[in-house]
C-alpha positions as CSV (number, residue, x, y, z in Angstrom):
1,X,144.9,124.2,78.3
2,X,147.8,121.6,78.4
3,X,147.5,121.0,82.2
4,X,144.8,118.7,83.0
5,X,141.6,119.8,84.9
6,X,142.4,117.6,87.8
7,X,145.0,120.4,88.9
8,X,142.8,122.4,89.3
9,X,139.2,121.5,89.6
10,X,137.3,118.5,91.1
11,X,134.5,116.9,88.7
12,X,131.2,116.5,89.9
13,X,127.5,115.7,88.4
14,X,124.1,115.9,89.1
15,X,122.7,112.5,89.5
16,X,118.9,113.1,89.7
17,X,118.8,115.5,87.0
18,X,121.0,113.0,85.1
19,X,118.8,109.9,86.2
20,X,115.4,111.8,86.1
21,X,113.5,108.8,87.2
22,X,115.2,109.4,90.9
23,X,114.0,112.7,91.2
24,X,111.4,111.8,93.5
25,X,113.9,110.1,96.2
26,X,113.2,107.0,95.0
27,X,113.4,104.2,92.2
28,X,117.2,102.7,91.0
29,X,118.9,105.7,93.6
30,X,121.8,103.2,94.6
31,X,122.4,101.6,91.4
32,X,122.8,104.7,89.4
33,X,124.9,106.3,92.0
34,X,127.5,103.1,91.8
35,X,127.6,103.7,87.8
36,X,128.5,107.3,88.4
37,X,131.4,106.4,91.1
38,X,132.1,104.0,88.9
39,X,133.4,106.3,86.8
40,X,136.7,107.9,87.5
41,X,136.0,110.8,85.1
42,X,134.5,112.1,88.4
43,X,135.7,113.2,91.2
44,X,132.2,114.1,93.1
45,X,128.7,113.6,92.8
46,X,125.9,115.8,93.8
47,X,122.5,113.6,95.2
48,X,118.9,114.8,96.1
49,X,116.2,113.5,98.3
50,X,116.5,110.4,99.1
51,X,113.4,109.3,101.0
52,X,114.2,105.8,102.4
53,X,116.9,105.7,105.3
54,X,117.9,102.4,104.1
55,X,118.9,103.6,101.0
56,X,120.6,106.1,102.0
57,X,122.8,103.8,103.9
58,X,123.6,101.9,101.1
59,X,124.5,105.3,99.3
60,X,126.7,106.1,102.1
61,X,128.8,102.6,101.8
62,X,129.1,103.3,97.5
63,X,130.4,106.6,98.4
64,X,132.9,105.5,100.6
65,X,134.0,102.7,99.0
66,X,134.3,104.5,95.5
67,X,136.8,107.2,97.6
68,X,134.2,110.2,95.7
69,X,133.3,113.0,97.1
70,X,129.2,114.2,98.0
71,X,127.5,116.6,98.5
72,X,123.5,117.3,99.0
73,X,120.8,119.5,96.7
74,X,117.8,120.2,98.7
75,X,116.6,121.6,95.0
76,X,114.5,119.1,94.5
77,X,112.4,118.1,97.7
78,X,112.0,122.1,97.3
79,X,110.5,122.4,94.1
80,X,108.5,119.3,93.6
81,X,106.8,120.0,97.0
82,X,106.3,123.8,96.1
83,X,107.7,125.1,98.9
84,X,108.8,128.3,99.3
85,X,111.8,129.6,101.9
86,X,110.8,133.5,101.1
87,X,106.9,132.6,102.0
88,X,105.5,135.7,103.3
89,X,103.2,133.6,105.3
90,X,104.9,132.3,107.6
91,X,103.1,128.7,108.0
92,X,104.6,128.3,104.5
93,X,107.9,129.4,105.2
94,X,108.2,127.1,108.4
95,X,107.5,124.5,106.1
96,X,110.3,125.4,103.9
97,X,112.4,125.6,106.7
98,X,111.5,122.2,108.2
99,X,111.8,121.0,105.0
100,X,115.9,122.0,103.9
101,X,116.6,121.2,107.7
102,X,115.8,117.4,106.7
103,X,118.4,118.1,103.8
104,X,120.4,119.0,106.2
105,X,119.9,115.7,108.3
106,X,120.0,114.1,104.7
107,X,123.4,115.0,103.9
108,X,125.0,114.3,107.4
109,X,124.0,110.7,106.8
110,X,125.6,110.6,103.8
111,X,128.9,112.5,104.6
112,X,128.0,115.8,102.7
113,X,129.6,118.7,103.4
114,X,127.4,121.2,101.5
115,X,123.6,121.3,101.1
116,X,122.8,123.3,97.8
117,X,119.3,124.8,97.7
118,X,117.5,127.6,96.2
119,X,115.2,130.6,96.6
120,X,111.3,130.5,96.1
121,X,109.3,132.5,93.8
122,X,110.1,136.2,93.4
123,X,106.5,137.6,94.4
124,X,107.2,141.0,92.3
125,X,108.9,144.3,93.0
126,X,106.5,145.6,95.5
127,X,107.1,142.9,97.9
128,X,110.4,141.6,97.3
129,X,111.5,143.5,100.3
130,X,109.3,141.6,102.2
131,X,110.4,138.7,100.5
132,X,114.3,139.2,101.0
133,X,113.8,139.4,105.3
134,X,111.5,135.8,104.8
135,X,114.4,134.2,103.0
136,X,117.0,136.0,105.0
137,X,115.4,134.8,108.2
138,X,114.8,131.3,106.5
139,X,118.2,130.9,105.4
140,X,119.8,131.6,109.0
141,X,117.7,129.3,110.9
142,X,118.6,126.4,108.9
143,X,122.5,127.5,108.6
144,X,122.2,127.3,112.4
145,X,120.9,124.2,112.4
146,X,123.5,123.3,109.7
147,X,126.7,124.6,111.4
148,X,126.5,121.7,114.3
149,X,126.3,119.3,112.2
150,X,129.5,120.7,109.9
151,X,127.5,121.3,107.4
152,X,127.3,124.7,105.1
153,X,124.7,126.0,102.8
154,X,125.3,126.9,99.2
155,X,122.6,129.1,97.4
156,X,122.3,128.1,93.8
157,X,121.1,131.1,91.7
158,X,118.2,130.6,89.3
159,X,116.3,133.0,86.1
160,X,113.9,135.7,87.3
161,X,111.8,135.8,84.6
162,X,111.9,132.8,82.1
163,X,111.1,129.7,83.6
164,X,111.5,128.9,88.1
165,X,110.6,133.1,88.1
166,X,113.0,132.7,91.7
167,X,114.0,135.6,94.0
168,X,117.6,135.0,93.8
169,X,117.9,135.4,91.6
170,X,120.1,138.4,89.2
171,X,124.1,138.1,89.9
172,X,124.6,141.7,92.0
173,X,121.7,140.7,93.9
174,X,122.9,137.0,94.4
175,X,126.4,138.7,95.8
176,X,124.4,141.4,98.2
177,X,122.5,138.5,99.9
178,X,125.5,136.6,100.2
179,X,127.5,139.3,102.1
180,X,124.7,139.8,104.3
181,X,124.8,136.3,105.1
182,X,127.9,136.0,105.4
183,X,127.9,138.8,108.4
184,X,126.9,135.4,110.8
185,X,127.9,132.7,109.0
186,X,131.1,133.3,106.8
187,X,131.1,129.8,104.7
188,X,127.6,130.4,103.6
189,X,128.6,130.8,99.6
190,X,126.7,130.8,96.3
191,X,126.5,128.5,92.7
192,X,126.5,129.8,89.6
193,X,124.9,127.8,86.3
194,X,126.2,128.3,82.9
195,X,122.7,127.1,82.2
196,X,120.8,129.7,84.0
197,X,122.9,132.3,82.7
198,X,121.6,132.7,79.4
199,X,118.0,132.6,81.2
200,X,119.5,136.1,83.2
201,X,120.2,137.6,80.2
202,X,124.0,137.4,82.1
203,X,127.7,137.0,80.5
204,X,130.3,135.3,81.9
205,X,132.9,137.8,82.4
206,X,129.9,140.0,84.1
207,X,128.5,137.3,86.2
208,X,131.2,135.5,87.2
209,X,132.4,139.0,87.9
210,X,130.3,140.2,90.3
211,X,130.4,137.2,91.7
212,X,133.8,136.1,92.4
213,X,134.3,136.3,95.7
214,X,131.5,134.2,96.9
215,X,131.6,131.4,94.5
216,X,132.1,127.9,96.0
217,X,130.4,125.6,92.9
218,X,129.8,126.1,89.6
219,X,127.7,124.2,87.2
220,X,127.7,123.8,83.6
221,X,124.9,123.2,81.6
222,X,122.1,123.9,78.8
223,X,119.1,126.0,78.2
224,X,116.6,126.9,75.9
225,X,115.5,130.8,75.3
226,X,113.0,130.3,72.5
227,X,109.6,129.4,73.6
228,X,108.3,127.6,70.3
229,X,111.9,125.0,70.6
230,X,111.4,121.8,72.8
231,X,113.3,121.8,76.0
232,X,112.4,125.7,76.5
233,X,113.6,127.3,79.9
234,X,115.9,125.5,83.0
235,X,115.5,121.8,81.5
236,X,119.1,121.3,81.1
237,X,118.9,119.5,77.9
238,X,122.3,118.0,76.3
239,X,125.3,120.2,75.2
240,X,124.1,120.6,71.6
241,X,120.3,120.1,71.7
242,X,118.9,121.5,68.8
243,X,117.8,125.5,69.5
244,X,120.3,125.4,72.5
245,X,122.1,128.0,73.9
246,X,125.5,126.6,75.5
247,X,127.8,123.9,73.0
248,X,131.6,123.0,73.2
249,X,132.1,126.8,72.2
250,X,130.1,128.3,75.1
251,X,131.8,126.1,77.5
252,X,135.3,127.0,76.4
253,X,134.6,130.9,76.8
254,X,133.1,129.8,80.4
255,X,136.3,128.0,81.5
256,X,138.4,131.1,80.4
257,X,136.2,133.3,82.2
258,X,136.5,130.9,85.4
259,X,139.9,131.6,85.3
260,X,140.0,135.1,84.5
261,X,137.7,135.5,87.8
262,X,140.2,133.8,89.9
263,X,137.7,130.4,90.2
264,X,139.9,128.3,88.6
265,X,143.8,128.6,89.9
266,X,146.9,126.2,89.8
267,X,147.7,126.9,93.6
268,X,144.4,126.5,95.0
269,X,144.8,124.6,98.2
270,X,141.1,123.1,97.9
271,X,140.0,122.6,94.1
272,X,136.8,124.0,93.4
273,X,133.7,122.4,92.0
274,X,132.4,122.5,88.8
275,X,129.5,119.8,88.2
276,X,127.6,119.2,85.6
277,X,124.0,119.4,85.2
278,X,122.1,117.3,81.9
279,X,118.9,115.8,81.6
280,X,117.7,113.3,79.1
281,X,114.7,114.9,77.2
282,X,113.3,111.6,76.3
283,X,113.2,107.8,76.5
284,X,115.5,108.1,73.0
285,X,118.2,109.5,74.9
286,X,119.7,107.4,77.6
287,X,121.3,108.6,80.3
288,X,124.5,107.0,79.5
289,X,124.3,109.0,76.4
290,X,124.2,112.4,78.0
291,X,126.7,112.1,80.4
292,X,129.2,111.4,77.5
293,X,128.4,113.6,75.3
294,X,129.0,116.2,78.4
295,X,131.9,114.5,79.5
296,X,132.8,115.0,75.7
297,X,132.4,118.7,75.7
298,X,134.3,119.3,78.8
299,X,137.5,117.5,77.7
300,X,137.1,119.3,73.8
301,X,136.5,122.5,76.1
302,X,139.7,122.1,78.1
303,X,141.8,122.0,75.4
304,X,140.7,124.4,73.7
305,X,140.6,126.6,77.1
């Protein structure tokens, strides 16, 4: 692709899943958010939980000073703390609820836009039903809450089988839960992960597909199939990592199948998001490190788009 990406996509990145030792809401949150607005590669970044308010203000005034976009992923605070929005009991669920609603508070204070988020466990086929009214009902109540404060929900869809075993989950169903959502609330839209998608047993023409007209983020990214290779299932481990499944190749065939699916277009009035998501595996592999080699693969990627 001769044109560059920034006429027609905004970068973003994860930065707790980048900086692992934030994940919890704590530790260096506001100086590794400054070295990633720092950067000018990106365009947005995408932040967690974030427990202390004070911090967050001083996230807030990075932000706005760097000129970078943000938005919120409730992913975290969900799965560390095990809780599960599609809870068939519903003293779990609540929790759940109460929980992405304090996303929701999260990302106001910051000037987020979007809350990203994800489904809980898939409990089986007998009661998936079951399971699909719980997270239905879940979802609404906090994209109520959401919608005074100008804030929409993005549902980031994850393997059923491999590794987070979450109800939402397979693409066609991903886009049927979607369309019901978006009976009542018609910005509600969904994420798609190159990394997960090899953890679906999904393509990208197929996925990406099926899913076209409810995408509003995309996420590129690594994952392990083999059980016996370090870094198996949803680690996101760098583009490249030995026994991987997604490299500079992988990425190119996903950028021409964003833009066969319509995702990526020159006359877009609002570019789209695509955001990475890497983890360091170890202490031998700095963060720093990771982020270029993605930023690395992207710009190979492109060209050869």
């Amino acid at each position: 692709m001769d044109t560059h990406w920034s006429n027609y996509c905004t970068m973003s990145i994860v930065h707790f899943m980048a900086f692992p030792e934030t994940v919890w809401g704590d530790g260096p949150v506001v100086e590794t958010v400054t070295k990633l607005a720092e950067d000018p590669f990106f365009g947005a970044i995408e932040i967690g939980w974030i427990k202390d308010p004070g911090v967050r203000s001083q996230v807030k005034r990075v932000i706005e000073t760097a000129h970078i976009q943000v938005c919120h992923v409730a992913g975290s605070a969900l799965l560390l703390q095990k809780l599960n929005l599609n809870s068939l009991e519903e003293t779990e669920r609540m929790k759940a609820v109460e929980q992405l609603s304090r996303n929701v508070d999260e990302a106001a204070e910051v000037g987020a836009k979007r809350v990203g988020f994800l489904s809980g466990a898939d409990p089986g086929d007998e009661d998936r039903p079951r399971a699909l009214e719980a997270f239905a009902k879940s979802v609404k109540q906090v994209a109520a809450y959401a919608r005074d404060k100008g804030i929409t929900l993005v549902l980031e869809t994850f393997d059923r089988a491999v590794d987070r075993k979450r109800l939402i989950g397979p693409c066609s169903l991903a886009a049927d839960f979607c369309k019901m959502i978006r009976e009542e609330y018609s910005d509600f839209g969904l994420l798609y992960d190159q990394g997960h998608m090899p953890l679906l047993y999904e393509t990208p023409d197929t996925a990406l597909g099926v899913l076209k007209d409810y995408l509003v983020h995309i996420h590129l990214g690594n994952s392990v199939l083999e059980p016996s290779i370090p870094g198996y299932g949803d680690s996101h481990p760098r583009f490249g990592w030995p026994g991987g499944t997604n490299d500079t190749p992988q990425v190119t065939e996903f950028i021409r199948a964003l833009f066969r699916a319509g995702y990526l277009k020159e006359d877009s009035p609002i570019r789209p998001w695509i955001g990475f998501e890497v983890k360091p595996q170890s202490a031998e592999e700095p963060s720093s490190l990771v982020i270029a080699n993605a930023k690395r693969v992207w710009q190979e990627a492109w060209s050869r788009a």
